[in-house]
N, C-alpha and C positions, 0 to 999 in steps of 0.2 A: 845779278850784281856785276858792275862791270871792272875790267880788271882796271888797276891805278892809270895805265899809260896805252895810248891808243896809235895807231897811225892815224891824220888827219888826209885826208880830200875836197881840200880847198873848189870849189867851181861857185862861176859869178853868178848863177840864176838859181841854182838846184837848193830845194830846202827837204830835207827828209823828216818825215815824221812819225814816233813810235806806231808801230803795227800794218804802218803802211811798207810797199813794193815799191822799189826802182832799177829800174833798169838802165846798164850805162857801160857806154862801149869805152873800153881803157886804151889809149893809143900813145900817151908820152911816157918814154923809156921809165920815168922814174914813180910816175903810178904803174906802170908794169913791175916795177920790181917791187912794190910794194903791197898789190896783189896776189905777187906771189908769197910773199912772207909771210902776210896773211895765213895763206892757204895753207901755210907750213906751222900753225900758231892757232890762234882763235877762231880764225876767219870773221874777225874783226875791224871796221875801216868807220873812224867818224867823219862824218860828212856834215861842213860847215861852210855857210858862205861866205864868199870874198865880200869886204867894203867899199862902197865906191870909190874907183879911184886907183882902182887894182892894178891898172895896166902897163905903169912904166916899171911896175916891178914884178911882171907877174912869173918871173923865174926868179925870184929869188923868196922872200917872204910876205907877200903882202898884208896887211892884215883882215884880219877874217872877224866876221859877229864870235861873240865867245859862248853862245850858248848854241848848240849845237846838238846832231841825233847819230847814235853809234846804228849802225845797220851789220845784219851779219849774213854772208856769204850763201845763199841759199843753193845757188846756180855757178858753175865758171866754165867758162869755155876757151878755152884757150886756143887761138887762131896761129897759123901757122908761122906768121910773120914775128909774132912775139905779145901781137894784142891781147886784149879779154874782151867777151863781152860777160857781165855778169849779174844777176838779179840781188840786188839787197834788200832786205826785212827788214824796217825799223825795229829797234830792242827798246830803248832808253834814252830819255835824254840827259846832255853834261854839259859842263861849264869846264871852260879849257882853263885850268891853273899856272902852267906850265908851260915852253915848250924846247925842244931838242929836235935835232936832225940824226934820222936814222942812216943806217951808208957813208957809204964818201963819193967826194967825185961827182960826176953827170949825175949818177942815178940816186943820189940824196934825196930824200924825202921826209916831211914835217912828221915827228911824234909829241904827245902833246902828253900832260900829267893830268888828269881830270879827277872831278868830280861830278859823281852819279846825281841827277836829281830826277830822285822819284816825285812821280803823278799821283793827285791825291786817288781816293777808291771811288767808285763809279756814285755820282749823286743819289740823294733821294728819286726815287721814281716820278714823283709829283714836279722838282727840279725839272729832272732829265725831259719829260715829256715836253713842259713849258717852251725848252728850249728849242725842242724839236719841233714843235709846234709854227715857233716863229719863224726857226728858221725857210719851215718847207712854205710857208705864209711869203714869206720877203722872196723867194724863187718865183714861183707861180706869179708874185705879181710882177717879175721881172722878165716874166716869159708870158705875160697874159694870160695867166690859166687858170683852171682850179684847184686849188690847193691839194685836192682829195682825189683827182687824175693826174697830178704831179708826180711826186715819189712813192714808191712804190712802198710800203711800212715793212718788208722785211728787210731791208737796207739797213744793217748797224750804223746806228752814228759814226763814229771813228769813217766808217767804208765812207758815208757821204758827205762828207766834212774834208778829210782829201780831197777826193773826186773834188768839188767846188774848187776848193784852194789849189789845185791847178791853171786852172783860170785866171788866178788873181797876178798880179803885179811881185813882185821878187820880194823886195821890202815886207807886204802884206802880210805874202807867206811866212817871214819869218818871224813878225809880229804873233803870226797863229801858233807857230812853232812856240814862242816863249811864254804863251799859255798856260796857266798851272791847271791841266788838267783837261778834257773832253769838256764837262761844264762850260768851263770857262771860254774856249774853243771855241765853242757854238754858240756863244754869246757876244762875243768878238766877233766872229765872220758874221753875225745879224747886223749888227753895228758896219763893217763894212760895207756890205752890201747895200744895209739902210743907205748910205753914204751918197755910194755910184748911183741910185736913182733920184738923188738929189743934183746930180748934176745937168744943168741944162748944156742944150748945144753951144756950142763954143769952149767948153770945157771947164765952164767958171763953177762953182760949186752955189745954188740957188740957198741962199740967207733967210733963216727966219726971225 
C-alpha cells in the first residue's frame, strides 16, 4: 500500500510500470534533492509523464498525465558532483489527487496526495494464455517468423509486455500504463501493434 503523498518525477518520454526496472541518472539540483529525501524516507518517487506542451514551463509546473507508477529505490549511487544514478522497481500504480511543493527555493520539488489503484489478480489461465497467444502471433508476424521460434515461453508476461512497450511511442506507453491489469495490457498492446502493420508506406493508416 502506498503511503497518502509521494514525491512526483515528472520526465516527457518515461512511463513506469508495476514490476518493471528503470534506470535513470538524476542531474537537476532539485530531483537531487528529492532523491535524497527519498533515501532518507520510503525510497519512494512516482514517476509520471509530462503533457505535450511541457516545455515553456518546464521549471515550474507543467502538467503531467495523472495516472501514474510509484517505483521504489532498489539501487542509488550517488556521484561525486551531487548526481544519482539509480534503478527503480515499479510498486503500484496512483492517480495524483493533489499537489504541493516540497522545499523551498531552487531546490523545490512537486509532492503529490494520491491514490493507490490496485490491478485486478492475474486472469483465468484460458484468458491469460489467449492473450499471450495473440500477442507472440501479432510479433512474429511483424518480424516474419514463426510464432513458436519467437518468444521464448518462459518469459512472464509482465517481463514481455514491457520489453515491447519500450518500443512504442510515449503516448502508447502510457495508454498501456492505464490498463486495468496484465490482461488488459496485453490486449491493448495486440490492438497496437495490430494497428502499426496496418500502416502502409507513407505513414497513412490502410482503411478497411
Amino acid at each position: 500500500m502506498l503511503p497518502t503523498e509521494i514525491p512526483l518525477f515528472p520526465l516527457p518520454n518515461v512511463v513506469l510500470f508495476p514490476a518493471a526496472l528503470l534506470p535513470l541518472h538524476v542531474f537537476e539540483p532539485r530531483y537531487r534533492a528529492m532523491v535524497a529525501d527519498a533515501l532518507e524516507n520510503e525510497r519512494l518517487i512516482g514517476m509520471v509523464m509530462l503533457r505535450p506542451g511541457w516545455e515553456p514551463d518546464y521549471e515550474g509546473t507543467p502538467a503531467v498525465y495523472r495516472i501514474g507508477c510509484a517505483g521504489f529505490i532498489t539501487h542509488a549511487e550517488p556521484l561525486p558532483d551531487g548526481r544519482y544514478n539509480i534503478m527503480l522497481r515499479g510498486l503500484e500504480k496512483f492517480r495524483i489527487v493533489e499537489e504541493r511543493f516540497a522545499r523551498d527555493g531552487v531546490q523545490r520539488y512537486r509532492m503529490a496526495r494520491v491514490e493507490s489503484l490496485k490491478e485486478p489478480p492475474r486472469a483465468s489461465s484460458g484468458a491469460a494464455a489467449e492473450a499471450r497467444r495473440r500477442l507472440e502471433q501479432v510479433i512474429a508476424k511483424r518480424l516474419h517468423r514463426n510464432p513458436d521460434d519467437t518468444i521464448p515461453k518462459d518469459i512472464p508476461d509482465n517481463d514481455l509486455i514491457h520489453a515491447i512497450a519500450q518500443h512504442l511511442e510515449p503516448l502508447e506507453k502510457q495508454a498501456l500504463l492505464e490498463c486495468d491489469g496484465v490482461l488488459e495490457r496485453c490486449r491493448t498492446l495486440v490492438e497496437l501493434l495490430e494497428m502499426k502493420t496496418l500502416v502502409v508506406p507513407g505513414g497513412k493508416p490502410r482503411l478497411h
